[in-house]
C-alpha positions in Angstrom: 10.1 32.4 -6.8 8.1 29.1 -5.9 6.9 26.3 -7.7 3.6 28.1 -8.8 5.0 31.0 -10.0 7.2 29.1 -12.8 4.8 27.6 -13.9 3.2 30.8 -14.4 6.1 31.6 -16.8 6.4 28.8 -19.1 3.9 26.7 -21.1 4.3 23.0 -21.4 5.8 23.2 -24.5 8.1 25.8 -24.2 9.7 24.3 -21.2 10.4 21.8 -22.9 9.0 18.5 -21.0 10.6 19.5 -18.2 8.6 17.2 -15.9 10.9 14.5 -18.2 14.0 13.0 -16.5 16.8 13.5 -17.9 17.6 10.4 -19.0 20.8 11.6 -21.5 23.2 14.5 -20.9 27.2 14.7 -22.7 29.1 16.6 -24.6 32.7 16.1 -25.4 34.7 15.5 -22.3 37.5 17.6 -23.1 35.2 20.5 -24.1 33.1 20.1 -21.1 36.1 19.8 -18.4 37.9 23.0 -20.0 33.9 24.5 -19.2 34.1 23.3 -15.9 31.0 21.1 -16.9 30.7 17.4 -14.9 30.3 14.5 -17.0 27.5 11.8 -15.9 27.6 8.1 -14.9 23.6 7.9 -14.4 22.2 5.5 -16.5 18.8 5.8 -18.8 16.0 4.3 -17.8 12.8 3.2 -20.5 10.0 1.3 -20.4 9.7 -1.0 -23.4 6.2 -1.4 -25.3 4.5 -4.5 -24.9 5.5 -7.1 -27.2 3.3 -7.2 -30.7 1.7 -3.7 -29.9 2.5 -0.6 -32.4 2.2 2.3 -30.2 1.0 5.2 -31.4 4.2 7.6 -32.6 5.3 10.4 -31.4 3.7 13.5 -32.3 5.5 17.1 -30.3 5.3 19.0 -33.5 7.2 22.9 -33.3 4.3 25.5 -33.2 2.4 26.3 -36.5 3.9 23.8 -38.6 2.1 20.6 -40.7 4.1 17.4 -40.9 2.9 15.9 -44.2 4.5 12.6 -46.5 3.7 14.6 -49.7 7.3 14.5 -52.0 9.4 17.7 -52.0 8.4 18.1 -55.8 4.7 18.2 -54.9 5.1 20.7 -51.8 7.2 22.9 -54.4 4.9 22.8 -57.2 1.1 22.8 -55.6 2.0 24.5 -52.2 4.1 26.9 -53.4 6.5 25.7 -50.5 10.0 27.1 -51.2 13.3 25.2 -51.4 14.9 27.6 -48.4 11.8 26.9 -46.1 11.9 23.6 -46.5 15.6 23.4 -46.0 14.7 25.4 -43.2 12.4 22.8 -41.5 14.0 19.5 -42.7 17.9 20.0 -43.4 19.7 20.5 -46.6 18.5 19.4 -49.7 21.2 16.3 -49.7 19.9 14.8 -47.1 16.0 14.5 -48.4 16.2 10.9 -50.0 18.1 9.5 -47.8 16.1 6.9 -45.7 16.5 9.3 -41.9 14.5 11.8 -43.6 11.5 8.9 -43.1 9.8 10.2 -45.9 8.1 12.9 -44.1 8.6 16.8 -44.4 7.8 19.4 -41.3 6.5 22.9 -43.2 4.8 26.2 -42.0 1.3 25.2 -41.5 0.3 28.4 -43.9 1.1 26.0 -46.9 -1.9 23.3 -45.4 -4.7 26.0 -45.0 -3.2 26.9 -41.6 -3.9 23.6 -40.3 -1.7 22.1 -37.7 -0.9 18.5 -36.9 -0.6 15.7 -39.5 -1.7 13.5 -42.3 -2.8 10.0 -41.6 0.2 8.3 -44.1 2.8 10.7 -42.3 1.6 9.4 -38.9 1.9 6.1 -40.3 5.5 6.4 -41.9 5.9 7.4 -38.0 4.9 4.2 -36.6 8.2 2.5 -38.1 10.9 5.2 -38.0 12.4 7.8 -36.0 12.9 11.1 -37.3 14.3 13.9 -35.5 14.0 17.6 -36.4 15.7 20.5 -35.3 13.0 23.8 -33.9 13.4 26.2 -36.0 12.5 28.8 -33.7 14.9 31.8 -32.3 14.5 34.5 -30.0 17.1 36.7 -29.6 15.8 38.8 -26.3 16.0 35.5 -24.8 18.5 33.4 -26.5 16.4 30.5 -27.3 17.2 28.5 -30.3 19.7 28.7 -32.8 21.2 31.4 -35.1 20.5 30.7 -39.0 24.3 29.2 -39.4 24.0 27.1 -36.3 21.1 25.6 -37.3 22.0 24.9 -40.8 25.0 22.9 -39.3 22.8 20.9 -37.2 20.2 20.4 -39.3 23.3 18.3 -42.0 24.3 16.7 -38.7 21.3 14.9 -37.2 20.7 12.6 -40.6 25.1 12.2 -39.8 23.6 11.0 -36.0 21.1 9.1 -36.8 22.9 7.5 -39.1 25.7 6.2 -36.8 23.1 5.1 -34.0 21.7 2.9 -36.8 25.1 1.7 -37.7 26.0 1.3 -34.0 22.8 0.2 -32.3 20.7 -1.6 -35.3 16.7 -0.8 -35.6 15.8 2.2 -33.2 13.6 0.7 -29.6 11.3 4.0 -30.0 9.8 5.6 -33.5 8.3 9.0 -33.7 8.9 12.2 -34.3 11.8 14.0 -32.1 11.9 17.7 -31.5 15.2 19.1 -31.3 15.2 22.3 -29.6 17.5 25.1 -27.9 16.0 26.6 -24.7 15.6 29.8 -23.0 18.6 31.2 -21.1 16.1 31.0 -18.3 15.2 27.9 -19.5 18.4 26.5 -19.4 19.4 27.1 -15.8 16.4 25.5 -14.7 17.9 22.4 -16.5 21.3 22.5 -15.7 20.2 22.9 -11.8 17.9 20.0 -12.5 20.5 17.6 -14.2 22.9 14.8 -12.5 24.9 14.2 -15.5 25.6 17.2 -17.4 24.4 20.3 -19.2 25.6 19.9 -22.6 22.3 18.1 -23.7 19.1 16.0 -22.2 16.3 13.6 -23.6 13.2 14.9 -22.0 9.3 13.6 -21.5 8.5 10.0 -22.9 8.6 7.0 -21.3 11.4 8.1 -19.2 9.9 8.1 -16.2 9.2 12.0 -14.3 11.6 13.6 -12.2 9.5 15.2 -8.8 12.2 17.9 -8.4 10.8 19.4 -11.5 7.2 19.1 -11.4 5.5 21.6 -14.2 2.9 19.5 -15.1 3.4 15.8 -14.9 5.1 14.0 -18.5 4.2 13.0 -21.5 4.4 9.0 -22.2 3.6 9.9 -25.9 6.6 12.5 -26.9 10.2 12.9 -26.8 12.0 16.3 -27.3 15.9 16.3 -26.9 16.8 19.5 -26.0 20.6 21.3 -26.9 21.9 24.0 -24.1 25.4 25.3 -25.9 26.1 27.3 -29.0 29.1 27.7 -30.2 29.1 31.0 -28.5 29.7 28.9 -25.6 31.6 26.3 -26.3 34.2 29.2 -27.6 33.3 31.7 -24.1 34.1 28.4 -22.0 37.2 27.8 -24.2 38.2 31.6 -24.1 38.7 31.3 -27.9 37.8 34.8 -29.9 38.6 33.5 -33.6 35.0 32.6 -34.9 36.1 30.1 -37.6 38.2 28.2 -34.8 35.2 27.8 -32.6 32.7 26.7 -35.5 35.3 24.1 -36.4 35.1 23.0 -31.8 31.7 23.0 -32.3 31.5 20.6 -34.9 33.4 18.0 -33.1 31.6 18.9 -30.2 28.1 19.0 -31.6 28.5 15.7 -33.6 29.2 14.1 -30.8 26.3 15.1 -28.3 23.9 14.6 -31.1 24.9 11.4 -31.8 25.1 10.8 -28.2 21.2 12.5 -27.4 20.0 10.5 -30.6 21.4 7.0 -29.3 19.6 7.8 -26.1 16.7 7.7 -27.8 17.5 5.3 -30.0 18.9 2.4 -27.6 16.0 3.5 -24.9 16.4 1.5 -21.6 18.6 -1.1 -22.5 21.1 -3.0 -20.5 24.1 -5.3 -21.3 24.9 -7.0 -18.6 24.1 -7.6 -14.9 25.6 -4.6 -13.3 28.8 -5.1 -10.5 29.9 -8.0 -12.6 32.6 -8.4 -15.6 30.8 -7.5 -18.8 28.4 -5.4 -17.8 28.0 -2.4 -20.3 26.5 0.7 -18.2 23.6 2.0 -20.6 25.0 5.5 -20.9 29.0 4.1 -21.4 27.9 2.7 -24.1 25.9 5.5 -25.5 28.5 8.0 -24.6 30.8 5.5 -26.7 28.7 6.1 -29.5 29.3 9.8 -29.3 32.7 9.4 -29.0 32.9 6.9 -31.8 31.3 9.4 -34.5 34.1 11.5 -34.6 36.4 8.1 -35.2 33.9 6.3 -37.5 33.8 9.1 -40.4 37.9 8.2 -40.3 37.5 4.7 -39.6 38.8 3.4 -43.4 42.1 5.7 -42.7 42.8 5.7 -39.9 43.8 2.3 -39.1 47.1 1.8 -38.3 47.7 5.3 -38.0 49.0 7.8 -35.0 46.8 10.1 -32.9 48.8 12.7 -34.2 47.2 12.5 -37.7 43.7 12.6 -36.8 41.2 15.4 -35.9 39.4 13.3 -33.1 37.3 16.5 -31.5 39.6 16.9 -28.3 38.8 12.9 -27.4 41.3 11.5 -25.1 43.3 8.3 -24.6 40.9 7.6 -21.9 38.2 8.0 -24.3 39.8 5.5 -27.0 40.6 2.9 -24.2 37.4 2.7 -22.0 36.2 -1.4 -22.5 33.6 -0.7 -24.4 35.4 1.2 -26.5 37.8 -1.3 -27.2 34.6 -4.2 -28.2 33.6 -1.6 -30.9 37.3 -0.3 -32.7 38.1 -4.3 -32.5 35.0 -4.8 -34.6 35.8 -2.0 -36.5 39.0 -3.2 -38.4 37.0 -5.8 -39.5 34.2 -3.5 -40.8 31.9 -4.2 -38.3 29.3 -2.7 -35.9 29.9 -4.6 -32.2 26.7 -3.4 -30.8 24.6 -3.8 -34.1 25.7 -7.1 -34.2 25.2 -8.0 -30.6 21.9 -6.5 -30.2 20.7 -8.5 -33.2 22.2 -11.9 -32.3 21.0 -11.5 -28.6 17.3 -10.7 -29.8 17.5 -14.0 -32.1 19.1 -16.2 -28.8 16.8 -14.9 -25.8 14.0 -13.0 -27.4 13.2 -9.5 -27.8 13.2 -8.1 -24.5 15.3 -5.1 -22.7 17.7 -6.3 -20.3 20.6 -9.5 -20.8 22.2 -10.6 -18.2 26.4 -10.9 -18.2 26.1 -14.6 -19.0 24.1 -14.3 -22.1 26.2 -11.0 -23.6 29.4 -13.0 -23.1 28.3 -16.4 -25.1 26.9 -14.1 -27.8 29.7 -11.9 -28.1 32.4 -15.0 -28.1 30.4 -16.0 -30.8 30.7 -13.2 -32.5 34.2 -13.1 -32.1 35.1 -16.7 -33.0 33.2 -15.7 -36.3 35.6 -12.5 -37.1 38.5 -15.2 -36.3 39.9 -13.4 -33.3 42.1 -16.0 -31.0 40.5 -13.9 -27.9 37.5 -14.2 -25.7 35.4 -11.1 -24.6 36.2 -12.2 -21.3 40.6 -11.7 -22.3 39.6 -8.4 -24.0 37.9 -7.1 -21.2 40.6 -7.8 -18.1 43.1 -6.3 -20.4 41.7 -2.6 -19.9 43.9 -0.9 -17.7 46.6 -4.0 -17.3 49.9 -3.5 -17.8 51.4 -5.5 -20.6 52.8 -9.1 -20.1 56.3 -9.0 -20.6 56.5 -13.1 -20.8 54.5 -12.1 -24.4 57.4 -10.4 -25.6 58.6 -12.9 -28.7 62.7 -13.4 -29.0 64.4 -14.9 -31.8 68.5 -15.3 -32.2 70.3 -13.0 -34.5 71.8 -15.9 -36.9 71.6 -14.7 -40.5 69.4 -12.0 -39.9 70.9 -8.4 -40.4 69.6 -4.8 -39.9 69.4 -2.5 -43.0 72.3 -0.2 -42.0 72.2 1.7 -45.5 69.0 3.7 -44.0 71.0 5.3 -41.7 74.0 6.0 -44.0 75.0 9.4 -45.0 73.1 11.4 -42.2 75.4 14.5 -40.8 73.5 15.2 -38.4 73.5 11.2 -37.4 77.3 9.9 -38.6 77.2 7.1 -36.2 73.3 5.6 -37.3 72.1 6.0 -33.9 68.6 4.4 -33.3 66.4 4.0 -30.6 65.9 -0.1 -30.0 62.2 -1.7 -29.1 60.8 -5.0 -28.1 57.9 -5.1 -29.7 54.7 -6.8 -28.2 50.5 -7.7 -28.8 48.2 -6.3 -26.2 44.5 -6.4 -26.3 44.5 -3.0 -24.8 46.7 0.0 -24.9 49.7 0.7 -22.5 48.0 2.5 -19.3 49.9 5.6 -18.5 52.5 6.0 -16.4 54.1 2.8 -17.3 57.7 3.9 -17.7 59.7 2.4 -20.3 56.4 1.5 -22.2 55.5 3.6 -25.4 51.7 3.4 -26.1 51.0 2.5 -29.7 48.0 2.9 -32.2 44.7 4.2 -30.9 43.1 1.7 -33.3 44.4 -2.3 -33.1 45.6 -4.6 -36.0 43.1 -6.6 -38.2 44.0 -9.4 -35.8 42.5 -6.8 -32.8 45.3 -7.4 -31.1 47.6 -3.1 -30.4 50.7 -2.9 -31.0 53.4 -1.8 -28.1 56.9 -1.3 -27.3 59.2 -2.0 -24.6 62.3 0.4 -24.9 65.4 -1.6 -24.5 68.2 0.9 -25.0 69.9 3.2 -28.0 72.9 3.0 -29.8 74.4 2.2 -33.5 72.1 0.2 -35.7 75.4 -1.4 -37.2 75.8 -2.8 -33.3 72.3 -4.6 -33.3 70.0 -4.8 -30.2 71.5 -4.7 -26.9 69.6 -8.5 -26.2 70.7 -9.8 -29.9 66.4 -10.1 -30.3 66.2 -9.8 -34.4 62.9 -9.3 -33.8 63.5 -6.1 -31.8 62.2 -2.8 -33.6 64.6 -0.1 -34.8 62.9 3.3 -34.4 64.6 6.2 -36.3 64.4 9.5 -38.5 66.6 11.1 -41.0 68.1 14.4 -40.2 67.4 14.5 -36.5 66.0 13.6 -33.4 66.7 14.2 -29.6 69.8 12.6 -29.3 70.7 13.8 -25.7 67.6 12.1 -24.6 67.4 8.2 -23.4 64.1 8.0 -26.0 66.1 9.8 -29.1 63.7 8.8 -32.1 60.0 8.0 -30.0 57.7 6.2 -32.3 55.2 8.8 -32.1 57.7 11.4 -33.3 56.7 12.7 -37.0 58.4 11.1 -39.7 60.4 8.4 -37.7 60.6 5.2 -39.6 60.4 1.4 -38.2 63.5 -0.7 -39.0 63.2 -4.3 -39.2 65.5 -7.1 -39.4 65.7 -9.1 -42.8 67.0 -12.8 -43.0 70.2 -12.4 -45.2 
């Protein structure tokens, strides 16, 4: 079929902008590399409005529908509008007064005397936030949009997403009003052939600039639409999972993520930190794909600190995932209860003006700043040549035994354990964990001390706690667990292992 005969198919609308590039595609990586999917590196690019202009916002409003600022009571009571419709249109109830909503409420343009479009004070609401709605719309023949429960789940989400970009990112670049939509089967492998980053989700049309391998039309400068390809019909098909509850509870992880992550596109537009090729420079979609990452951490953030892998539901994110370098600016911010990017974004606008792109020089003095005024001992500079480095042994702190005794009650009275065997540690600060493969190294928390510094361990042996540590270190680390452990094995009580305690010397 040639070009003309596409276009044939499809209106502008329902192909969704597809003259936009696509400037944001992810889902979760370990979703997408069990469906065989290929994660980006491509980088969004946005054209920022001229300084002191208010552009006119975005207006791509879903077929048939009014957006109007009138209150929820009002629609209710003199339009007759009902509670599930609106629910339908705008999310659940709970999220209404929060200040995402923006105020503004998309109904069935029936309710307006079947006009379409928008009133003036809705338009202007526009003009200083970003709202984002999910289509409504679903076609079964040709499995375009969402089913009722899917789109319920997203609908609670996107507030959840836009949310965390403001957390993350600070004021939004664009403002408007964002169509969320599901395409076509058709639809979709049009995009997915069209894509170089992905196919679990794109930002399309806007000021995004037009990619000539799709041409249906030309794009857009004045509308956005982010557009979702996967249910959780396939999410669980590419996972080969049949139980229906297990796969809504994937696709939660997964779809918080990529909504966060589509959102932030928007939301951060074409910004760069950092010259690229040198130290410090953030790649625009690392750091949004970051953001993704970090909504599945952030809801956990306040328990997680300190804590193993083990005991959190991270969505199938990886090590890798924790530990890239940007990554590692934000959780180090985090124990302090702080947004890194936020806080960066906002300092560097007040230092070199409000424009798009900093170069390396200028992040680094801000974020040094910033992290003289948390009271870390570190630079951005140390933080960021520690990704990937194996630890510095010479860091490892001794001190003689002297009067300073291990708590050999702990391990009394064990029968599976007579002898108090324990599993002996150096312990030591890195500014990034362990990399794999570093034998005799256990990795230690995802998340770093209020200091931002991880805790790691060097194993040094196994033997009686009674006996001490084979280098007489009393600040070695004791690692052991009542009523068994691998004892054949040279690691016999791994920190990681549930329920294994941490046994410290005490100065008797």
């Amino acid at each position: 079929m040639n070009q003309m005969d596409e276009r044939k198919l499809y209106s502008r609308r329902d192909f969704f902008k597809l003259g936009g590039s696509v400037a944001a595609v992810a889902a979760a990586e370990g979703v997408a590399q069990k469906l065989g999917l290929r994660m980006g590196v491509g980088t969004a690019e946005a054209v920022q409005p001229e300084a002191g202009t208010q552009p006119e916002p975005q207006l791509d409003l879903p077929p048939n529908t009014y957006l109007t600022s009138l209150p929820d009571w009002q629609l209710k009571f003199f339009r007759g509008v009902k509670v599930e419709e609106l629910e339908l249109y705008n999310g659940p109830k709970s999220t209404w007064s929060l200040k995402e909503s923006g105020g503004v409420f998309v109904v069935p343009k029936e309710y307006f005397d079947g006009k379409t479009g928008a009133d003036d004070e809705a338009k202007e609401k526009l003009k200083k936030r970003l709202v984002v709605r999910a289509d409504v719309a679903r076609d079964e023949v040709t499995d375009r949009g969402w089913g009722r429960e899917e789109l319920k789940l997203i609908q609670a989400l996107i507030p959840l997403a836009i949310r965390r970009c403001e957390e993350f990112f600070g004021p939004s670049v664009w403002n408007g009003l964002v169509q969320m939509s599901r395409p076509s089967t058709k639809e979709r492998e049009v995009l997915k052939n069209a894509m170089y980053e992905g196919v679990g989700g794109a930002v399309m049309g806007g000021p995004f600039g037009c990619l000539e391998a799709v041409d249906v039309g030309g794009c857009d400068p004045n509308n956005i639409n982010i557009v979702i390809l996967n249910s959780w019909k396939v999410v669980a098909s590419g996972l080969g999972i049949t139980d229906k509850d297990r796969a809504m509870q994937l696709f939660v992880g997964y779809i918080r993520n990529l909504l966060a992550h589509e959102v932030g596109h928007v939301w951060f537009g074409g910004t760069q930190l950092g010259t690229p090729g040198e130290l410090g420079a953030l790649d625009n979609h690392s750091i949004v794909y970051t953001l993704g990452a970090s909504t599945i951490l952030a809801e956990l953030a306040r328990r997680i600190i300190g804590k193993q892998p083990e005991e959190l539901n991270i969505g199938g994110l990886s090590y890798n995932d924790m530990e890239k370098p940007e990554m590692l600016l934000w959780k180090a911010f985090k124990v302090r209860g702080k947004e890194f990017y936020a806080d960066l974004l906002k300092e560097l606008k007040v230092a070199y003006g409000d424009k798009n792109n900093f170069a390396t020089k200028e992040i680094s003095e801000v974020a040094n700043r910033l992290f003289m005024e948390v009271g870390f001992k570190f630079t951005y500079e140390d933080l960021l040549k520690s990704f990937n480095t194996p630890p510095d042994e010479s860091q490892i702190v001794r001190r003689e035994m002297g009067n300073y005794k291990y708590p050999t009650e702990r391990v009394a009275d064990d029968p599976l354990n007579p002898s108090g065997e324990v599993c002996w540690w150096e312990e030591v600060k890195v500014l990034a964990p362990v990399p794999f493969a570093s034998p005799g190294w256990f990795r230690g928390p995802i998340f770093p001390d209020d200091d931002g510094y991880y805790r790691t361990y060097k194993r040094i042996g196994k033997g009686p706690l009674k006996d001490g540590p084979p280098n007489k270190n009393s600040l070695a680390v004791a690692t052991w667990k009542k009523g068994g452990g691998n004892y054949g094995a040279p690691t016999p009580f791994p920190p990681d292992l549930d329920g294994v305690e941490f046994l410290r010397a005490k100065n008797y």
